[in-house]
C-alpha positions as CSV (number, residue, x, y, z in Angstrom):
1,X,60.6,78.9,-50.1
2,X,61.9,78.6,-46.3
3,X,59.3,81.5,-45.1
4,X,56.9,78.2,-46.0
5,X,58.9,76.3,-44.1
6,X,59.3,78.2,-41.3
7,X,55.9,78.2,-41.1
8,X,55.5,74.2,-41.5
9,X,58.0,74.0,-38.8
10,X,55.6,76.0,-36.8
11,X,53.1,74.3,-37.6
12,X,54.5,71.0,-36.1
13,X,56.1,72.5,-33.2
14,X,51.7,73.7,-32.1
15,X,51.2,70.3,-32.6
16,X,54.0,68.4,-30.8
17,X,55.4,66.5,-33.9
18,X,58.7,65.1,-33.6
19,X,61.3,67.3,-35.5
20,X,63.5,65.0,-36.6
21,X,60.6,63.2,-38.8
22,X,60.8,67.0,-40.6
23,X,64.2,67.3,-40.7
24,X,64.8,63.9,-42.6
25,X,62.0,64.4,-45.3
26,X,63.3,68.0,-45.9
27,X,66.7,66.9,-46.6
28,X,65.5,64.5,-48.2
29,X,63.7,66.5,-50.7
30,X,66.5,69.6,-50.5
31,X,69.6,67.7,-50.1
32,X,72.2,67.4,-47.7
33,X,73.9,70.4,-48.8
34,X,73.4,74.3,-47.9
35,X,69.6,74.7,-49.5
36,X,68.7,71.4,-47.5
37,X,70.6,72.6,-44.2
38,X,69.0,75.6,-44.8
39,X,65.4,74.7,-44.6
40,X,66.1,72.8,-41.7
41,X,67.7,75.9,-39.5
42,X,64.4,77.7,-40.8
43,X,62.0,75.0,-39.4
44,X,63.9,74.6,-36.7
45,X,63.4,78.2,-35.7
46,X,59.8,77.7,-36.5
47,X,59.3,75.0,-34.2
48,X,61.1,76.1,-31.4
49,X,59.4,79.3,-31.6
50,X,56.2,77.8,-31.6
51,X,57.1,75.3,-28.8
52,X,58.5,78.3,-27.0
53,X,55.0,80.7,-27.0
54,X,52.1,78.4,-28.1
55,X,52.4,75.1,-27.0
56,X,50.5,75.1,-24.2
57,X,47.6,76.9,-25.6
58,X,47.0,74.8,-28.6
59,X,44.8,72.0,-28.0
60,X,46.1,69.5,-30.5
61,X,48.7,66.9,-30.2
62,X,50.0,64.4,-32.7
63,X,52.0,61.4,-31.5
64,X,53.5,58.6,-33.3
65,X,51.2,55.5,-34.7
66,X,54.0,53.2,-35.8
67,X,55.6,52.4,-39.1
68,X,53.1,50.2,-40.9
69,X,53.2,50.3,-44.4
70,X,50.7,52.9,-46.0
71,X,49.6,53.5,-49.3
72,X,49.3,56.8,-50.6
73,X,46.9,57.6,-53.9
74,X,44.7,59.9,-54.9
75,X,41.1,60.0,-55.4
76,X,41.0,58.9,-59.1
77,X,43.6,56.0,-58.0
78,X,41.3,54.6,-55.1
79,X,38.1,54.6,-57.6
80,X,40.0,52.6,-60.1
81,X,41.3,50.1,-57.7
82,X,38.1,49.8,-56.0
83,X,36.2,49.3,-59.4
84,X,39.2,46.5,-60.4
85,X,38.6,44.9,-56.9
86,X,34.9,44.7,-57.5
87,X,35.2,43.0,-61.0
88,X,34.5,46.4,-63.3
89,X,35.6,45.6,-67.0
90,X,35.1,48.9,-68.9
């Protein structure tokens, strides 16, 4: 599991996304203990090895939009709320 997230911490580190934002949803989803700690040190290493020998040459950079509130559904989700929206009654 943390070779995947050595490589999500790479990822993020081409692409200039804050670390932090990482480190709270992978402890988050780990726990605050040694798996959770652990995952962090490997996308840490990740990220700061890809900071370190890539950054400049990817041409891609994320930056913060804010912290609205955003829905997150699937496909099949969307279609049923769009058809309840519109008035559907199958």
């Amino acid at each position: 599991i943390m070779a995947n997230t050595v490589a999500v911490g790479a990822a993020l580190g081409l692409v200039g996304y804050d670390f932090e934002i990482l480190a709270k949803v992978l402890r988050e989803h780990f726990g605050a203990g040694e798996i959770g700690e652990g995952n962090v040190k490997a996308a840490k290493a990740g990220y700061e090895y890809a900071q370190e020998n890539f950054r400049g040459d990817f041409g891609y950079h994320l930056s913060a939009i804010g912290d609205a509130k955003r829905m997150l559904l699937n496909g099949n989700e969307s279609i049923a709320l769009g058809a309840m929206a519109a008035g559907c009654k199958f």
